[in-house]
C-alpha positions in Angstrom: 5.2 15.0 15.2 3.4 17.0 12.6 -0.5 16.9 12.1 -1.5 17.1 8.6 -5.3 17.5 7.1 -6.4 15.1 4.7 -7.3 17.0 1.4 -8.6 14.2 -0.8 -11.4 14.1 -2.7 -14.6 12.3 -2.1 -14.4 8.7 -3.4 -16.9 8.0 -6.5 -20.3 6.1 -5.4 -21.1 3.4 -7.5 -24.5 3.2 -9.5 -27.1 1.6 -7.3 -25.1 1.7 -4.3 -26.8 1.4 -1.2 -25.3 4.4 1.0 -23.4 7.7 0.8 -19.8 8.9 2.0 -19.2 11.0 5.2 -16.3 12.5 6.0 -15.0 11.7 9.7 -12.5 14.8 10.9 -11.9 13.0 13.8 -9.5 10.0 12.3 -6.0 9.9 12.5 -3.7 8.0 10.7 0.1 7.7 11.8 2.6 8.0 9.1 6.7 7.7 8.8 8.5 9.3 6.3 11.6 8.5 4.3 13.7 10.1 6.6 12.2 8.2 10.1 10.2 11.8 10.8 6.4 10.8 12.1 3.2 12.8 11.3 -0.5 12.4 11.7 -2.6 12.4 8.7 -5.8 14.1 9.9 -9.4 13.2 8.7 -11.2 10.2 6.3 -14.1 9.3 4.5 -16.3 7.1 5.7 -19.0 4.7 3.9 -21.8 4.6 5.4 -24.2 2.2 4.9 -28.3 2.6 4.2 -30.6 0.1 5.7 -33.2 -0.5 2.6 -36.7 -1.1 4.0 -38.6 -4.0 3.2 -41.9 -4.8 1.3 -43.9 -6.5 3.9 -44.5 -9.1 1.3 -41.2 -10.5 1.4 -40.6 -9.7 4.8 -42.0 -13.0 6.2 -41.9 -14.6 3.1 -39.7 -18.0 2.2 -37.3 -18.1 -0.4 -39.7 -20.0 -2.6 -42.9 -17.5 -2.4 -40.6 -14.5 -2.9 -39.2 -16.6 -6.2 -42.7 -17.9 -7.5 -43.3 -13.9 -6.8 -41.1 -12.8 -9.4 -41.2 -15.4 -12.1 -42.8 -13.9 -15.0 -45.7 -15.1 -17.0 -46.2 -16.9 -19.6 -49.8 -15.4 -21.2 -51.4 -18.6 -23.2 -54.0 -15.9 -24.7 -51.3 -14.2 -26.3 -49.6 -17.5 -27.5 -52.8 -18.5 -29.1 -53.9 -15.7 -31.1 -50.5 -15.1 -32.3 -50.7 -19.0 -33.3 -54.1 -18.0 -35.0 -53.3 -14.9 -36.4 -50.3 -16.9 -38.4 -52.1 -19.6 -39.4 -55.2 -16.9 -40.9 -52.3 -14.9 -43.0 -51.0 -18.8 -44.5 -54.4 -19.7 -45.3 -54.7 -16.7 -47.0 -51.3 -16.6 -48.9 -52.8 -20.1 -49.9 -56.1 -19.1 -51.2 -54.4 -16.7 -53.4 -52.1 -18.3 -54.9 -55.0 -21.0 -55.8 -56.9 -18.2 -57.0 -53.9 -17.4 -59.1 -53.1 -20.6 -60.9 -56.9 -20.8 -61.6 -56.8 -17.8 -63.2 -53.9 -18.8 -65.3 -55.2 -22.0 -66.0 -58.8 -20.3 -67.2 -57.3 -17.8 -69.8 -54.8 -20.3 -70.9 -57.8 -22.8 -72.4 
């Protein structure tokens, strides 16, 4: 039986994965060829996994306080003066087009 070293290449991490590959020399894995002849295919990589700490918020939190957590909000003050701030610019589009059709009205007599 022949013992062969594993020569391939690390395996690609995915983005955001949590944990890193490690190459274990000390795996075997028995193989049979075509022709009924055995070998050992020496060495492997690994994935190893890392443990991600925690906040200590949502530690001991329930499901429901660590959703209510990151639920965004809804400012009203923004809501409002945008509301404002459009109804100013139509009162003024208004006024001048009154201001214009007075105008009109004036040099046409």
């Amino acid at each position: 039986m022949d013992i062969i070293q594993n020569t391939e290449a690390m395996p690609i991490t995915p983005q955001g994965a949590r944990g890193y590959w490690e190459w274990d020399a000390d795996t075997t894995a028995r193989h049979r060829s075509t022709d009924g002849q055995e070998w050992l295919l020496k060495g492997a990589w690994r994935w190893r996994q890392t443990v991600q700490r925690q906040d200590a918020f949502t530690k001991n939190a329930t499901v429901k306080q660590i959703v209510q957590f990151h639920k965004p909000i809804r400012k009203e003050i923004e809501t409002k003066s945008f509301a404002a701030e459009k109804a100013g610019k139509a009162l003024l589009v208004v006024t001048g087009i009154i201001m214009a059709l007075t105008a009109v009205a004036i040099l046409s007599i």
